[in-house]
C-alpha positions as CSV (number, residue, x, y, z in Angstrom):
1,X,92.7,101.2,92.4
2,X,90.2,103.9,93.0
3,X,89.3,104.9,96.7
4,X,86.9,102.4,95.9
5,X,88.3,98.5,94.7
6,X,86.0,96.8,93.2
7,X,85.8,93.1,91.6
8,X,86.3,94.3,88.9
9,X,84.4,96.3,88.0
10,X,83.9,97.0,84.1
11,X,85.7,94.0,82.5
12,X,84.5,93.0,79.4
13,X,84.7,89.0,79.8
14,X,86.1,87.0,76.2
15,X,82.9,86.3,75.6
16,X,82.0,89.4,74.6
17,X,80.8,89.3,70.9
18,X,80.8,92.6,69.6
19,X,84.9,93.0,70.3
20,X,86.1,94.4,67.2
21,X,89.6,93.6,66.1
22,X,92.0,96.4,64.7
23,X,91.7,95.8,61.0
24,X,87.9,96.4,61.0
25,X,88.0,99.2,63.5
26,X,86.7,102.8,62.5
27,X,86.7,106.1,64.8
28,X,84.0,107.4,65.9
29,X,82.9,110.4,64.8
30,X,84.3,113.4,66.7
31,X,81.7,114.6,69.3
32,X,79.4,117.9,68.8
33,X,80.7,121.1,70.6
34,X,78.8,121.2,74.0
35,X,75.9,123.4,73.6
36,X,75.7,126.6,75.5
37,X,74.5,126.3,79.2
38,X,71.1,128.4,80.4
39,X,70.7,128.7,83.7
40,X,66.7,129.5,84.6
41,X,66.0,132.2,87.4
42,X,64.5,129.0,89.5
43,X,67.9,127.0,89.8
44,X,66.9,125.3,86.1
45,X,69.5,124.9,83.5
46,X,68.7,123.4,79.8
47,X,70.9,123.3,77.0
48,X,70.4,122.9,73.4
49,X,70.6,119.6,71.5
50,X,70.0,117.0,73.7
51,X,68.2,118.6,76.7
52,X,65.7,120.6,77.2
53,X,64.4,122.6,80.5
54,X,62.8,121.2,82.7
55,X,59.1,120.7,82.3
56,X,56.7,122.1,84.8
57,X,55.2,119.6,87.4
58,X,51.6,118.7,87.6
59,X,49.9,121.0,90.7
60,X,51.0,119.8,93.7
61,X,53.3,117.0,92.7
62,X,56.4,118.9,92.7
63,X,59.3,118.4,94.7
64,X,61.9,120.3,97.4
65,X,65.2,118.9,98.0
66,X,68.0,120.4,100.2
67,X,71.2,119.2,99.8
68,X,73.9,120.4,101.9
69,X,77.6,120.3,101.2
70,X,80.7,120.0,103.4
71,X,83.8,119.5,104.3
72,X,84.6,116.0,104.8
73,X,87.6,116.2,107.4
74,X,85.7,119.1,109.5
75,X,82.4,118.6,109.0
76,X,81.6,122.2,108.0
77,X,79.4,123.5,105.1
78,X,81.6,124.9,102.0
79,X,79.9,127.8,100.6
80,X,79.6,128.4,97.0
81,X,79.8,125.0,95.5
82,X,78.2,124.3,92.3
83,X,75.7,121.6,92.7
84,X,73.8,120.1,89.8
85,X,70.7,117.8,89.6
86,X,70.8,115.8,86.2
87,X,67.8,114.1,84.8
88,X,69.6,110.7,83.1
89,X,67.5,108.5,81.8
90,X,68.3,105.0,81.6
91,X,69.8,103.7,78.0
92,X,67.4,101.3,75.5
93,X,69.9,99.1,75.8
94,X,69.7,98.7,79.4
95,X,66.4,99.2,79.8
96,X,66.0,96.0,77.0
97,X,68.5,93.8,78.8
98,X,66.1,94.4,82.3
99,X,63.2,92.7,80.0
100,X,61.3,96.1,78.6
101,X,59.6,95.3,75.3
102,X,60.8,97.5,72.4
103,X,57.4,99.2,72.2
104,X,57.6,100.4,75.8
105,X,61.1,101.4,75.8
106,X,60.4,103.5,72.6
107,X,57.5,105.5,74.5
108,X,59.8,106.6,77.6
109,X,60.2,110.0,78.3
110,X,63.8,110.2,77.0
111,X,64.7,113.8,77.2
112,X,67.7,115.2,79.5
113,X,67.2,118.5,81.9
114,X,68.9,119.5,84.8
115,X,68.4,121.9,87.6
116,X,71.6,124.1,89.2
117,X,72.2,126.4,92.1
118,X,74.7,127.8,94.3
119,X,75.3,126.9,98.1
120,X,75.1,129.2,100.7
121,X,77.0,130.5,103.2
122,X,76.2,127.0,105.4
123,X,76.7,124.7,102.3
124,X,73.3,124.3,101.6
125,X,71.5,124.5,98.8
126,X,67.6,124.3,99.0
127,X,65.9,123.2,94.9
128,X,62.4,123.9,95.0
129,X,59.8,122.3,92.6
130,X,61.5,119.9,90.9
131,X,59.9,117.0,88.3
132,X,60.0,113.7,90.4
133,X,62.6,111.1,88.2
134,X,65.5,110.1,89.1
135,X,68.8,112.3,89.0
136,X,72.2,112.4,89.8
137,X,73.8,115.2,91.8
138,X,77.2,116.6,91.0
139,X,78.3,118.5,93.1
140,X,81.7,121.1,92.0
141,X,84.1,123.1,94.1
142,X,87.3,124.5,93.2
143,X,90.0,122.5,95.2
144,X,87.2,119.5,96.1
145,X,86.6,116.5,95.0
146,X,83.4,114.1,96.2
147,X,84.5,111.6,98.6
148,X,84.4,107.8,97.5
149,X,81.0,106.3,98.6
150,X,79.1,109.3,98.6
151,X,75.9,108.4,97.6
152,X,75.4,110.8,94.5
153,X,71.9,110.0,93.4
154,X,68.4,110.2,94.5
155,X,64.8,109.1,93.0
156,X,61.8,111.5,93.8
157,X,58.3,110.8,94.0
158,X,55.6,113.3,93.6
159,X,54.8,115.0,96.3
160,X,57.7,113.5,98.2
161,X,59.4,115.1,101.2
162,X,62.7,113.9,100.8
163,X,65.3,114.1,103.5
164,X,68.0,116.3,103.3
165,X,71.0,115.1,101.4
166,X,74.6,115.2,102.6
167,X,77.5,115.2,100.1
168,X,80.7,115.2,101.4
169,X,83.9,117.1,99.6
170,X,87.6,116.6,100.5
171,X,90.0,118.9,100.1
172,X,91.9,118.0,96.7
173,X,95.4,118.9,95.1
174,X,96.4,119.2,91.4
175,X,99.0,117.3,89.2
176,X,100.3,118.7,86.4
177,X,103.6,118.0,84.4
178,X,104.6,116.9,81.3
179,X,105.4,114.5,78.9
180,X,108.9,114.1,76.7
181,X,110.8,111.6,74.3
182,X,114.5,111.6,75.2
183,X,115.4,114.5,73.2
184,X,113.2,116.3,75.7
185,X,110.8,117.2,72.5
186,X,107.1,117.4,74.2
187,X,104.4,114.4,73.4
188,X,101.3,115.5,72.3
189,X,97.9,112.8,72.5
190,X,99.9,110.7,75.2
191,X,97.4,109.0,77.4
192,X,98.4,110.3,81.4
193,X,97.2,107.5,83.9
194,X,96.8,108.0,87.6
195,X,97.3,105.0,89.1
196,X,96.6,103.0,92.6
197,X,98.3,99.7,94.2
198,X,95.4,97.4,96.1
199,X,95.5,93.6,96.6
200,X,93.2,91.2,95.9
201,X,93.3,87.5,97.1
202,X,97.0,87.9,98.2
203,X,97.7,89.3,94.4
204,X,99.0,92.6,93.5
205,X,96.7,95.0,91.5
206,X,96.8,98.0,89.5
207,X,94.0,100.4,88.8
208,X,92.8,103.2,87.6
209,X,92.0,106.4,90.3
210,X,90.9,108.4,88.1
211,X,90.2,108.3,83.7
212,X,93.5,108.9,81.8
213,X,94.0,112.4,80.5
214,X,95.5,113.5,77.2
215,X,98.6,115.8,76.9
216,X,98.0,118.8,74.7
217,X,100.3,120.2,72.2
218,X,102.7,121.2,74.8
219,X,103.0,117.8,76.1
220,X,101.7,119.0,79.5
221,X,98.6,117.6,81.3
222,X,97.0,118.4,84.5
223,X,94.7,116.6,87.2
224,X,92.3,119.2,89.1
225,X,91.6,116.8,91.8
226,X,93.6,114.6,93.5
227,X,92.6,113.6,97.2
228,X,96.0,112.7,99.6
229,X,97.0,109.1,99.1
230,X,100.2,107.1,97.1
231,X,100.0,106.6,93.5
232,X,101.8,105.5,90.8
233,X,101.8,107.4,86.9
234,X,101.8,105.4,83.9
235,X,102.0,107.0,80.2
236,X,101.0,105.3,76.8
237,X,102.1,106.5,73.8
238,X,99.9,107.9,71.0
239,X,98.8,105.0,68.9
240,X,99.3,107.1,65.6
241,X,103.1,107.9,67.1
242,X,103.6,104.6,67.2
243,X,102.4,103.3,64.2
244,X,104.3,106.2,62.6
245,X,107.8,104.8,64.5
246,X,107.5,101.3,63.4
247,X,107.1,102.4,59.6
248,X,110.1,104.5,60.6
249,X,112.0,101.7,61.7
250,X,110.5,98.5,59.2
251,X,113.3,96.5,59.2
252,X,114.0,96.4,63.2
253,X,110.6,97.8,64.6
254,X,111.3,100.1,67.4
255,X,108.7,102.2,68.9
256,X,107.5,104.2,72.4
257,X,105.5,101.5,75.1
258,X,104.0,102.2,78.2
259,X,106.4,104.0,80.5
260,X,106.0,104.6,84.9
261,X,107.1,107.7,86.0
262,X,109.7,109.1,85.8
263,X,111.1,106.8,82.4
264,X,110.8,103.1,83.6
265,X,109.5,100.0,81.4
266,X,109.1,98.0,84.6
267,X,106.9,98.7,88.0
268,X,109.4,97.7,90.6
269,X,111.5,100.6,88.6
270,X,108.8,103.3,88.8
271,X,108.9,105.7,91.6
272,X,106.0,106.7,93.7
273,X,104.1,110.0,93.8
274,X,103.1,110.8,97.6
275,X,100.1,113.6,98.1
276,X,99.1,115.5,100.8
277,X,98.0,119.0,100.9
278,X,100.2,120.5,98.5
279,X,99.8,120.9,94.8
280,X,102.4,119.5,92.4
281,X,104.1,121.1,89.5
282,X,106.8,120.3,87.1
283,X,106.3,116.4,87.6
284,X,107.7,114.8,84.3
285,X,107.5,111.5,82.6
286,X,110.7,110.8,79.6
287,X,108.8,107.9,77.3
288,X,110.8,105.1,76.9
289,X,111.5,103.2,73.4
290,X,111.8,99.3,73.1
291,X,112.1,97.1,70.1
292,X,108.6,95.6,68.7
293,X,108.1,91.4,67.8
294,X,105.9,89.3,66.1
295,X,103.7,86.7,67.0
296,X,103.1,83.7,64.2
297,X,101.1,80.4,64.6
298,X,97.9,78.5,64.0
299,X,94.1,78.1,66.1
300,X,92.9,74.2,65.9
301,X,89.8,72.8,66.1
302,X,87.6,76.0,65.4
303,X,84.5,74.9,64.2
304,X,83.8,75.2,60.2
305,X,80.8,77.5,60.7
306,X,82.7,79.9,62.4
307,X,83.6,82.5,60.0
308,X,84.8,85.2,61.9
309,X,87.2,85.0,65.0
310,X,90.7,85.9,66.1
311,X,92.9,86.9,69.5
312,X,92.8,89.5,71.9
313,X,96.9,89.8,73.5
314,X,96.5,91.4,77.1
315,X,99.5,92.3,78.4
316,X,101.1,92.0,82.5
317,X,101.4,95.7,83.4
318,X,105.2,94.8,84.3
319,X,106.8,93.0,81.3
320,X,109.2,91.3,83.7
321,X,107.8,91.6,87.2
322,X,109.0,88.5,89.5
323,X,105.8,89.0,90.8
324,X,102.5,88.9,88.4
325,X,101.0,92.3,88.8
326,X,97.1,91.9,87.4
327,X,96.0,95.5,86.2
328,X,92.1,95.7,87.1
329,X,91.4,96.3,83.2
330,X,94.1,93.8,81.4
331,X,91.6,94.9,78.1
332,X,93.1,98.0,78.2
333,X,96.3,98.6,75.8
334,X,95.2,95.2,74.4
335,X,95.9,94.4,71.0
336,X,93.5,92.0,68.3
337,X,95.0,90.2,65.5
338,X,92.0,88.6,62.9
339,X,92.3,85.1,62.5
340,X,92.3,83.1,58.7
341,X,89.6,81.0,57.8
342,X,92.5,78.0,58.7
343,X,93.2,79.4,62.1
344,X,96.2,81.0,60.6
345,X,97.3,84.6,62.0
346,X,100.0,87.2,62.3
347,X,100.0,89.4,65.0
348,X,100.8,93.0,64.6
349,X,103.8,94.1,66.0
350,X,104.3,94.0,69.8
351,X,106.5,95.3,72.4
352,X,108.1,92.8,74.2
353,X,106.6,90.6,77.5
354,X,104.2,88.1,78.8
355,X,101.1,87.6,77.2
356,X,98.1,85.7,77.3
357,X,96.4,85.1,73.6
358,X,92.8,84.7,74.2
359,X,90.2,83.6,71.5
360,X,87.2,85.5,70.7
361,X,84.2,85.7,70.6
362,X,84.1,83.0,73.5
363,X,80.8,81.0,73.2
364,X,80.1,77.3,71.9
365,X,83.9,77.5,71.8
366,X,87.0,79.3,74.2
367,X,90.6,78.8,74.6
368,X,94.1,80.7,75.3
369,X,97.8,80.6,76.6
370,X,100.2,82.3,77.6
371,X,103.3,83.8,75.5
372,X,106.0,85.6,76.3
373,X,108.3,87.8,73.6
374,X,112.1,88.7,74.8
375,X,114.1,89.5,72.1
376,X,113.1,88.2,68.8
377,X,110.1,87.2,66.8
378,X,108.0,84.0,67.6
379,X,107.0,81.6,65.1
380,X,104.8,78.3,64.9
381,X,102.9,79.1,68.2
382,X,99.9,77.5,68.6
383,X,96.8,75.9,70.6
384,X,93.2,74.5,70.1
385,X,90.2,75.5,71.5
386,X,87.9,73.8,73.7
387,X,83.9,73.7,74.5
388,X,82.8,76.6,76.2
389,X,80.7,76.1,79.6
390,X,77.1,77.2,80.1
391,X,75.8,77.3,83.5
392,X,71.9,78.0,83.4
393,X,68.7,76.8,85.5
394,X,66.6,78.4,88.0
395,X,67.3,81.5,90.1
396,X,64.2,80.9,93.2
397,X,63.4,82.2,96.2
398,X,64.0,80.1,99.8
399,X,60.1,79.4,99.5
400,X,60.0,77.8,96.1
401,X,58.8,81.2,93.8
402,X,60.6,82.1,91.0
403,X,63.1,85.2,91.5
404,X,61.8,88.2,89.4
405,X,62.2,88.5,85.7
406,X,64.9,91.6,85.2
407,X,67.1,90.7,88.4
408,X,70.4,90.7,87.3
409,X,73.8,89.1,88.4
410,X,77.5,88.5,88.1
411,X,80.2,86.2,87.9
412,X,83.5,86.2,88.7
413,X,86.5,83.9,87.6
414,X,90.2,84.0,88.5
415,X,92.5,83.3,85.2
416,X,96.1,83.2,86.5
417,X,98.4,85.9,84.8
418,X,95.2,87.3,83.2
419,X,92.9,88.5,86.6
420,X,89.5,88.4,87.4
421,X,86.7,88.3,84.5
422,X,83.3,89.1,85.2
423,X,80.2,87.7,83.3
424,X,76.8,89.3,83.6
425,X,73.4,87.5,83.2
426,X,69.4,88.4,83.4
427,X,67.0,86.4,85.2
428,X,64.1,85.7,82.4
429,X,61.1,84.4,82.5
430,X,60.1,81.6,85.7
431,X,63.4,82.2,86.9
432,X,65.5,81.1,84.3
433,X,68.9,82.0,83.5
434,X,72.0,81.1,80.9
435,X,75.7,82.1,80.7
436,X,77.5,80.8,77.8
437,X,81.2,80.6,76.8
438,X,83.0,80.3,80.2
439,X,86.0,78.6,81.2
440,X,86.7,75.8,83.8
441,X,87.1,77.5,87.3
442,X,86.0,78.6,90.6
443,X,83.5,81.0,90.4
444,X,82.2,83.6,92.3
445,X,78.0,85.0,92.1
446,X,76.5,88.1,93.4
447,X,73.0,89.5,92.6
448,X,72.0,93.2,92.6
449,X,69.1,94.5,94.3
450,X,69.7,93.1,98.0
451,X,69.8,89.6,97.5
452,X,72.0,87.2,99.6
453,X,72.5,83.7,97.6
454,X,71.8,80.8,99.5
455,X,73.4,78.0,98.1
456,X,73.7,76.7,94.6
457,X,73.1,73.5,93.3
458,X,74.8,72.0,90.3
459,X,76.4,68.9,89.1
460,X,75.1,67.4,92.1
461,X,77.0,69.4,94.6
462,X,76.0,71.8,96.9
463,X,77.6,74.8,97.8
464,X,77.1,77.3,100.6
465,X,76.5,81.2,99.2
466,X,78.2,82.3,95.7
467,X,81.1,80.5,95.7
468,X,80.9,77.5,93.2
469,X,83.3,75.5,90.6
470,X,82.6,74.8,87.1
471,X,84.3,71.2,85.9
472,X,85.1,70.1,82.9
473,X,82.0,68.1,83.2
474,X,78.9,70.0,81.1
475,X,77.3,71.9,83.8
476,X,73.5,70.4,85.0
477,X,71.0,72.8,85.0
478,X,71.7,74.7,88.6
479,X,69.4,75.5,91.1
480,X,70.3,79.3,93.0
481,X,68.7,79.8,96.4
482,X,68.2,83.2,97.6
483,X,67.1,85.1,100.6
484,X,65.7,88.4,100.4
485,X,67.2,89.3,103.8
486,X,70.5,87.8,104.3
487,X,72.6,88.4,107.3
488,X,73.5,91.8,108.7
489,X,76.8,92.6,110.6
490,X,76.0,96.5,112.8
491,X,78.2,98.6,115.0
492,X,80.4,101.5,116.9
493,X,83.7,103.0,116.5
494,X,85.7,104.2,118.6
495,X,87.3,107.4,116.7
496,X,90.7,108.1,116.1
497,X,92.1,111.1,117.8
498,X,91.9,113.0,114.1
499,X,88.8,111.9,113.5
500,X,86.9,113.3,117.1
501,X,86.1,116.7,115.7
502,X,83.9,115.3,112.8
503,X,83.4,111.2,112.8
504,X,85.0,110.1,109.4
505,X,86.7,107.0,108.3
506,X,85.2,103.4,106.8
507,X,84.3,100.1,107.7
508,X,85.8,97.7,105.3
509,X,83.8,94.1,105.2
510,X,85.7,90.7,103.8
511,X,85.4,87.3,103.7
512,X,87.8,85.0,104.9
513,X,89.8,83.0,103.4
514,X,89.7,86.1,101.2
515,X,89.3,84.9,97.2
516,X,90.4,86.9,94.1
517,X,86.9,86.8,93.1
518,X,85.6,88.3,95.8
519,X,84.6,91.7,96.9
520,X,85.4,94.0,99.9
521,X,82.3,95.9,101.0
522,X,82.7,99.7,102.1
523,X,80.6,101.3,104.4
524,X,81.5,105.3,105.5
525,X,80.9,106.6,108.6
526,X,80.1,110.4,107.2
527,X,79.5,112.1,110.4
528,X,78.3,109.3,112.5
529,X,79.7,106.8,114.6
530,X,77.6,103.5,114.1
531,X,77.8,101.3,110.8
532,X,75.1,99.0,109.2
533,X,75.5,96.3,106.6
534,X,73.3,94.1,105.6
535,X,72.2,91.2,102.6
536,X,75.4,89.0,103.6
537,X,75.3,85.9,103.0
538,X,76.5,82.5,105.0
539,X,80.5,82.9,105.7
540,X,83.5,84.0,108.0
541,X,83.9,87.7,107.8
542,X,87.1,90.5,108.9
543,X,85.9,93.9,109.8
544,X,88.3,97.1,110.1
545,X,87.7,100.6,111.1
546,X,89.6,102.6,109.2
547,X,90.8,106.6,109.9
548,X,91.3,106.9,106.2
549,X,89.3,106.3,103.1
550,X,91.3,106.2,100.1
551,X,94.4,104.6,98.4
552,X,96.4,103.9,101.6
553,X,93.7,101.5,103.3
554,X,94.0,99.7,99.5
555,X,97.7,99.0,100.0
556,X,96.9,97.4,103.0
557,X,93.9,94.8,102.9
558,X,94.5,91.8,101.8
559,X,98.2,92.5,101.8
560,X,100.2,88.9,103.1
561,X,102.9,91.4,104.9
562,X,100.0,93.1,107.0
563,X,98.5,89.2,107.5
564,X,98.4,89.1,111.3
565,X,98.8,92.8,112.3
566,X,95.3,92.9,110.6
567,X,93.9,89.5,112.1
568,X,94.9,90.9,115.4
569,X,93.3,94.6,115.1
570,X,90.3,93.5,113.3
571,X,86.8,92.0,114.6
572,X,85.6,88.5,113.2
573,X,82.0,87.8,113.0
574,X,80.5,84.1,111.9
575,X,77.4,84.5,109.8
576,X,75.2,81.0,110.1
577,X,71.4,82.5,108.0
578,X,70.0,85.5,108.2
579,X,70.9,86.4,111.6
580,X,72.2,90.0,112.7
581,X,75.7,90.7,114.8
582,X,76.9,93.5,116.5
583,X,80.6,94.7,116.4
584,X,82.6,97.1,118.2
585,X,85.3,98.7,115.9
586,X,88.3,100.7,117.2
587,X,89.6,102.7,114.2
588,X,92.7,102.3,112.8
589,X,95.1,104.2,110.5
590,X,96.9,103.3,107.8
591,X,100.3,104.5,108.9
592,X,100.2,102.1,112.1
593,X,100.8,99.2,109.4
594,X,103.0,101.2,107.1
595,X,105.8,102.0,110.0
């Protein structure tokens, strides 16, 4: 997973209606060339289509901001970065989804500018009037990449007198390599995936550390930026190569699949790729062939109303793993097959493994299982679907009121062999709320904004913070309970010998027993040496110090083979309301659990 794990994140749940199944798929349109870039003698950049500079501010309501750049290991400024204030507005759809009226999303100021400048010989970089908005701040250096955590955007007001930002930078390495078939011919349009291992709930997880590249016509690819930690490289095969194999080979499809460095099918095959300071060249991946399969069988008990439906296959990212790695986006590499107005369908062709077949859209109705193809096609397979849960009521506050119309929130369920699928819903009018289509399961709830959930009240039970079950049983309307405060959990490290020279590391906060749904909260030290998190809610909580902030503290939380090293060099704080505790931390490294 990234530097950062997160629940998980960016899942689309099988709810999701407007999933689009591969025979009424179109491609986009290819995007428009990026316009030409104007950088303004005042630090301002516009562009053509789709920005514009920026507009002047009213007298006296303009803005000065000074952000400074450094090293994130030494602490030191690193002259001439690149760092970039962009005006992005929030999308309609967004905008709509927080309760905006149509009328008022269509009279927003929607255009795009941006301001630029060098730093200087300190790292700083000093923008003088700027339009108060909100921006982000991208900040660029040859060899850098931001840390993980950084916070990367900032809202203005007029006249403001913002404090000085920091953004941190470490010191990054490139990738680059390339991609064959086993004639050693190069693969052009193969997807190149950087991957991390993490654990979540005592399960194995793949995920993304950075977005995929493309090879180009050489089959070569490169990452710019890669901060020291353990990864693993996966490689899919161009979809068009694939479908031009299995044409090739009709009568007994055969085609490329997914392929871990350097030409293994399975994960416990695939060989690690270990960064530190030096760039790597020459790293090559050999795609691996494997016959394709079919999948045949019948949907009961669909609804006759329903006219359009059909299956999303997700795939384990091993095919044959003893042990069920969950990849953090199982969605991606999926495959749809369009179900008949009987239920009927045919899958496309698939390379072999464990599946889970799930119906969609998920609303009034839901449903799945598992499949698993070896070494020949599958026929007669099916299952029926059931009623789809909806869990709705009142969101209030500990005093009675309503929470806010807008708020938003998520839920989290477990789904062995499939992972953890997010739902998000609105808070509406009076504090009301509904989320549709879900399955059977223990749940977990979080809210955005600073909230801490109380309890939550449905089907007659009550359960302390976000952790609740959904039965069988349709869900009573629920009551949510929420305190604007929430418990807080401050406190010191003691540095690491590496760390002395500038204070750098994270804090890592987790419930115990510590759930698949659940989330571990990150807080960096950047420079200092005390920690604050707050909006917790009721629960038993772990909290590390950690020297390093990336990949290696991933491969190490949650872990059951670190299990008491980490219960012994870790603090544990008991959160009873909205009470504050203080910790101190002494910081640890990775490499003390590895050895």
């Amino acid at each position: 997973m990234p530097a950062h794990r997160t629940l998980i994140p960016a899942l689309a749940f099988l709810s999701i209606s407007g999933f689009l199944f591969a025979a009424r798929q179109q491609q986009p349109p290819p995007p428009p060339p990026s316009p030409a870039v104007q950088i303004l003698p005042n630090g301002a950049r516009g562009t053509a289509a789709g920005q514009v500079d920026p507009p002047e501010p009213a007298q006296g309501q303009g803005v000065d901001l000074i952000v400074r750049v450094v090293d994130g290991i030494t602490g030191n400024g690193l002259p001439g970065s690149s760092v970039e204030l962009r005006r992005n507005p929030p999308t309609p759809q967004s905008l709509l989804a927080g309760g905006m009226t149509v009328a008022h999303v269509q009279a927003l100021d929607r255009r795009r500018w941006s301001y630029m400048k060098m730093s200087d010989a300190k790292g700083s970089v000093s923008v003088e009037n700027i339009v108060a908005d909100a921006y982000t701040i991208v900040p660029t250096l040859a060899g850098y990449t931001l840390a993980a955590g950084s916070v990367d955007s900032v809202t203005l007001t007029p006249a403001g007198k913002p404090a000085p930002m920091t953004m941190r930078m470490w010191k990054a390495v490139s990738i680059e390599g390339t991609v064959v078939d086993p004639d050693k011919n190069p693969v052009a349009g193969a997807a190149v995936e950087i991957l991390t291992e993490g654990w979540t709930g005592g399960l194995r997880t793949m995920n993304l550390a950075q977005p995929a590249l493309p090879t180009d016509a050489a089959g070569a690819f490169k990452f710019p930026a890669i901060v020291s930690g353990t990864y693993y490289m996966r490689v899919k095969p161009p979809v068009a190569l694939v479908q031009q194999q299995l044409r090739a080979t009709a009568a007994k499809p055969a085609a490329f699949v997914d392929t871990m460095y350097p030409n293994a099918l399975y994960m416990e095959q695939a060989a690690q790729i270990i960064v530190n300071d030096v760039n790597l060249f020459g790293v090559r991946v050999e795609l691996q062939s494997s016959p394709y399969f079919t999948l045949t069988g019948r949907v009961f008990d669909i609804p006759p109303d329903i006219k359009f439906s059909g299956l999303v296959l997700m795939r384990r990212i091993s095919f044959d793993s003893p042990f069920p790695f969950l990849a953090a986006s199982p969605y991606a590499g999926s495959f749809n097959t369009e179900l008949m107005p009987d239920g009927s369908f045919t899958t496309p062709n698939l390379p072999p493994g464990p599946y889970w077949a799930g119906y969609t859209p998920a609303g009034p109705i839901r449903g799945g299982t598992q499949f698993l193809l070896t070494d020949r096609n599958v026929d007669n397979f099916s299952f029926s679907v059931v009623p789809g849960l909806t869990f709705s009521g009142r969101a209030v506050y500990e005093d009675g009121t309503p929470v806010e119309s807008g708020r938003s929130a998520t839920l989290g369920v477990f789904a062995a062999n499939m992972g953890v699928y997010p739902r998000g819903f609105s808070i509406g009018q009076n504090g009301e709320f509904s989320a549709e289509g879900l399955p059977v399961g223990s749940y977990r709830m979080d809210f955005a904004g600073g909230l801490a959930i109380k309890k939550v009240e449905v089907n007659s039970h009550l359960y302390s913070g976000g952790d609740f079950d959904l039965t069988s049983t349709p869900p009573a309307p629920a009551i949510i309970t929420l305190s604007r405060k929430g418990g807080g959990i401050q406190g010191n490290v003691e540095l690491h010998e590496r760390a002395k020279s500038y204070p750098r590391g994270l804090v890592t906060i987790a419930k115990q027993p510590f759930r698949a749904t659940d989330t571990v909260k990150r807080k960096y030290l950047e420079g200092k040496l005390s920690f604050a998190v707050e909006h917790l809610e009721v629960g038993h909580y772990r909290v590390c110090a950690w020297l390093e902030e990336g990949t290696d503290v991933d491969r190490v939380l949650d872990n059951p083979k670190y299990e008491n090293r980490l219960a012994g060099a870790c603090q544990t704080v008991e959160l009873s309301g909205d009470e504050s505790k203080q910790v101190f931390l002494k910081q640890l490294t990775t490499v003390d659990f590895k050895n």
